[in-house]
C-alpha positions as CSV (number, residue, x, y, z in Angstrom):
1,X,18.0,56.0,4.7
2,X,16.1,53.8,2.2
3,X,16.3,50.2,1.9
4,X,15.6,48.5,-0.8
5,X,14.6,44.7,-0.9
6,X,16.0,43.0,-4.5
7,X,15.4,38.9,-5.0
8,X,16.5,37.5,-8.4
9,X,15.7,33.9,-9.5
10,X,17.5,31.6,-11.3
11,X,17.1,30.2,-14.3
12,X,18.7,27.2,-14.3
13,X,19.5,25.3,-17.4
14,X,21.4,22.1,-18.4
15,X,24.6,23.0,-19.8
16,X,27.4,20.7,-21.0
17,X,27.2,17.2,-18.4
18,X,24.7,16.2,-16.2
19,X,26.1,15.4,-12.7
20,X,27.4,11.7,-11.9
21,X,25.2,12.0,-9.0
22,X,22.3,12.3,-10.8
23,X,22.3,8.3,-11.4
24,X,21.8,7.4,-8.0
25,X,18.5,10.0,-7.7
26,X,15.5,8.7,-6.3
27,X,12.9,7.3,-8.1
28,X,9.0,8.2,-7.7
29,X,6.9,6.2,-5.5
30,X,4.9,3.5,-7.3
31,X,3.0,0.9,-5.6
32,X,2.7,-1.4,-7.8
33,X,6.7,-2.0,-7.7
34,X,6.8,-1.3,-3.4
35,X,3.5,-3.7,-3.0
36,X,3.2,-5.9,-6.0
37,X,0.0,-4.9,-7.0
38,X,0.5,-6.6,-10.2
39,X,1.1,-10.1,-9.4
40,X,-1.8,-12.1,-9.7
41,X,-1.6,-13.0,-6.1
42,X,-2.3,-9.8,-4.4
43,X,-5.6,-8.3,-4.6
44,X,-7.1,-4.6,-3.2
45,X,-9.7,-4.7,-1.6
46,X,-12.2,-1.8,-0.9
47,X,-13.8,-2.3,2.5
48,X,-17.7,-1.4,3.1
49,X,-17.7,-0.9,7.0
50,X,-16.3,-0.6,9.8
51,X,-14.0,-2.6,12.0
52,X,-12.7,-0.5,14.7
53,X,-11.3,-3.7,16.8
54,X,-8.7,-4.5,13.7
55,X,-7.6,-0.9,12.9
56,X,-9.7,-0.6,9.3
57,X,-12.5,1.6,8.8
58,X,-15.1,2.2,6.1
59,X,-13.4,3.2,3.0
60,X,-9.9,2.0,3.8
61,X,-8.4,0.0,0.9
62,X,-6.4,-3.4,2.1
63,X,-3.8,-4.8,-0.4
64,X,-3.8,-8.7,0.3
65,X,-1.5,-11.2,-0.3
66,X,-3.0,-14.7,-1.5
67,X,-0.1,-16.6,-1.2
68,X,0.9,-16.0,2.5
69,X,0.4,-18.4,5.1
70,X,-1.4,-16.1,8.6
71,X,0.0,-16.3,11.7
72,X,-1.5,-15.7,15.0
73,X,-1.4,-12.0,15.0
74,X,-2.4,-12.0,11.2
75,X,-4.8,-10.2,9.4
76,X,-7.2,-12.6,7.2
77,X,-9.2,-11.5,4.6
78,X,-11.3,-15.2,3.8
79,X,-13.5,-15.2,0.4
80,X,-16.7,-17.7,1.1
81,X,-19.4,-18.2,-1.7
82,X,-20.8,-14.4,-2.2
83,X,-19.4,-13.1,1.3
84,X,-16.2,-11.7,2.0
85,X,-14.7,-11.5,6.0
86,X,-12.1,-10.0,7.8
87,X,-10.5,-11.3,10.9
88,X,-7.5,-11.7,13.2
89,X,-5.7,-14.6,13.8
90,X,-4.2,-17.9,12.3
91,X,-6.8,-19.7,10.2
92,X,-7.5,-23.3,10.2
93,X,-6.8,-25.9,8.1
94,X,-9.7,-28.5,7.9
95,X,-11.3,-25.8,5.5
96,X,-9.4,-26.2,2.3
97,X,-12.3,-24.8,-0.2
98,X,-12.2,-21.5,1.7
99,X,-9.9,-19.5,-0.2
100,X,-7.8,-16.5,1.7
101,X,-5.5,-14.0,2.0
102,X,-3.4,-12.0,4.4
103,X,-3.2,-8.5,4.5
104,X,-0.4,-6.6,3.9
105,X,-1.3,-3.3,3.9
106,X,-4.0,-0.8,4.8
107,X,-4.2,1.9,2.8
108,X,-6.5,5.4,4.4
109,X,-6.6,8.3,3.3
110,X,-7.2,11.7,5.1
């Protein structure tokens, strides 16, 4: 008894109408639409070290969002002279020529 094993592919080809389904198809990912990367307002950020305590490691890349106001469990990215810092928590408001952001997202890859 022999058995033979056969496959055949499929060429498929667009014949005639596309499908009416084919409208509602998902579009690819872009981050600039999902994140707003292209407002003036939000910023990426490449961080240089480590800082195990909030979650972000060296090389992660944070997307922050200037014009949100951070609340106590808040991620702030604050931009002082030459020296940029990261910290948790709501930041206060006698220091108006400090300018910052909150973080929105942390992008890591793997």
């Amino acid at each position: 008894m022999r058995i033979y094993a056969s496959a055949t592919i499929k060429d498929e080809r667009v014949t005639g109408f596309q499908s009416p389904c084919s409208e509602f198809a998902q579009k690819p990912l872009s981050f600039d639409e999902r994140y707003g990367i292209g407002d003036p307002g939000i910023k990426l950020l490449k961080v240089g070290s480590d800082f195990p305590r909030l979650g972000v490691m060296k090389g992660d890349e944070l997307i922050v969002d200037l014009s949100k106001r951070p609340g106590p469990k808040s991620l702030v990215v604050t931009f002082m002279e030459d020296e940029v810092r990261l910290f948790q928590g709501s930041f206060p408001t006698d220091l108006d020529d400090i300018v910052f952001g909150v973080v929105t997202v942390i992008v890591r890859s793997f």
